[in-house]
Each structure stands twice: as C-alpha cells, then as structure tokens.
C-alpha positions as CSV (number, residue, x, y, z in Angstrom):
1,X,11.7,7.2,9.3
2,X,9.1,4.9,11.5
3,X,5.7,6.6,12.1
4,X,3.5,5.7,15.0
5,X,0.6,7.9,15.9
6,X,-1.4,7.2,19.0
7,X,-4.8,8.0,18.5
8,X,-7.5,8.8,21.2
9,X,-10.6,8.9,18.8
10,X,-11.9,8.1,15.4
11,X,-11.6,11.8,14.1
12,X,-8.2,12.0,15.4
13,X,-8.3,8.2,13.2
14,X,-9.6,10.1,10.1
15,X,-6.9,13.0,10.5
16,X,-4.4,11.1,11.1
17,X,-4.7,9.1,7.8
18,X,-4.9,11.9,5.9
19,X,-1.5,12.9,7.4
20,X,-0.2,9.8,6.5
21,X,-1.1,10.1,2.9
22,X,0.2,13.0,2.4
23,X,3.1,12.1,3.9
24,X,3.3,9.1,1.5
25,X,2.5,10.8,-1.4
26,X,5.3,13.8,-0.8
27,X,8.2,11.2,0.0
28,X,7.4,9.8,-3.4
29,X,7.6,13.2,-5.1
30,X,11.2,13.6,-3.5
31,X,12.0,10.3,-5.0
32,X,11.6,8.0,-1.9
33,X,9.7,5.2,-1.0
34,X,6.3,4.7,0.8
35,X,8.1,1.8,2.5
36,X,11.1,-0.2,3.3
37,X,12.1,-3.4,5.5
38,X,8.0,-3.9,6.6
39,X,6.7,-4.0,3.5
40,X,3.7,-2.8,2.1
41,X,0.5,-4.2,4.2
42,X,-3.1,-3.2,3.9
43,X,-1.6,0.3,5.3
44,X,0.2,1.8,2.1
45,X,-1.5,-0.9,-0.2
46,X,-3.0,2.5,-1.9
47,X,0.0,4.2,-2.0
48,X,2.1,1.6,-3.5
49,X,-0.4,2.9,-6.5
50,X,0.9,5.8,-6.5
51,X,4.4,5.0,-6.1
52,X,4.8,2.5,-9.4
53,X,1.5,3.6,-11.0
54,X,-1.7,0.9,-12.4
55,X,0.7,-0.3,-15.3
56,X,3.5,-2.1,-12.7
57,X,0.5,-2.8,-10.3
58,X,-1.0,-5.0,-12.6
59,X,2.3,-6.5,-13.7
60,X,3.5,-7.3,-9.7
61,X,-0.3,-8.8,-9.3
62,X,0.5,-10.9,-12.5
63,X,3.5,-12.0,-10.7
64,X,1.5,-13.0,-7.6
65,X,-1.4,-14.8,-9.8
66,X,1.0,-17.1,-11.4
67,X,3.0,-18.0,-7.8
68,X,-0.5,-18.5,-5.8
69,X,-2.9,-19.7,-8.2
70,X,-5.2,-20.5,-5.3
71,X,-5.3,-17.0,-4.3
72,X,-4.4,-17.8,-0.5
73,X,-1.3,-16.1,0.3
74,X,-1.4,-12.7,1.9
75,X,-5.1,-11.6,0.2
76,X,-5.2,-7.9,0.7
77,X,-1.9,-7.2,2.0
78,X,-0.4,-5.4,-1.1
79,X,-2.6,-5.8,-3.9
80,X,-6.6,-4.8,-4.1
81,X,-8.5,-7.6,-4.6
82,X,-9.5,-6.6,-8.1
83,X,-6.1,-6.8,-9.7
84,X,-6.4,-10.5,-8.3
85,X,-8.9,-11.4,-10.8
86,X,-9.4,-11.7,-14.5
C-alpha cells in the first residue's frame, strides 16, 4: 500500500507523522516491511530502526562506510549520520 497524505497545516503535519509511525511500526509487528520498491529515504530512515534493530543498522552502515569512504553518496537517506562515523 502507497500512502499520501495532503496536509493543509503544520499540526495536521505533526498528526500526520504520528499516523505514519504508527503505521510503520504495526506493519512491522504483522511481519511486513516499512518499505518496498522506494526505498527507505529520510522518511522511514527511523523506522528502518525498528524494523532490523541497532545491531543490523550498524552492520548495513558498515557496508556503506567501506563502499563510500568519502561519505558522499546519499548522506541521510537511510542511515543517521552517527552510524557514519567512528
């Protein structure tokens, strides 16, 4: 499932993100994902934590440390900056 909110305001903003993680976080419980064919982005970056847990974070950011040892690829887009860093 693809979901779009339009939002008129920044409460509406705030609530709406809420919704979201929620969302997130209950497909995960049922055994789904947070994302598929997209990706990850700085949308579900935070709930790709909670999908694989800090352990396979760090691991996957180990991955991407090795590959772009310039750090210049895609900076924010799934990982937190601090699992970029020693």
């Amino acid at each position: 499932m693809h979901l779009n909110m339009l939002l008129a305001n920044e409460d509406e903003f705030i609530e709406a993100k809420e919704f979201y993680k929620t969302f997130c976080i209950r497909a995960v419980e049922l055994g789904g994902t947070i994302s598929a064919e997209h990706g990850i982005g700085k949308m579900k970056r935070d709930y790709l934590l909670d999908m694989y847990g800090e352990k396979s974070i760090k691991q996957m950011a180990n991955v991407k440390r090795k590959l772009d040892k310039n750090r210049l690829l895609g900076i924010g887009n799934i990982f937190d900056e601090k699992y970029l860093y020693d």
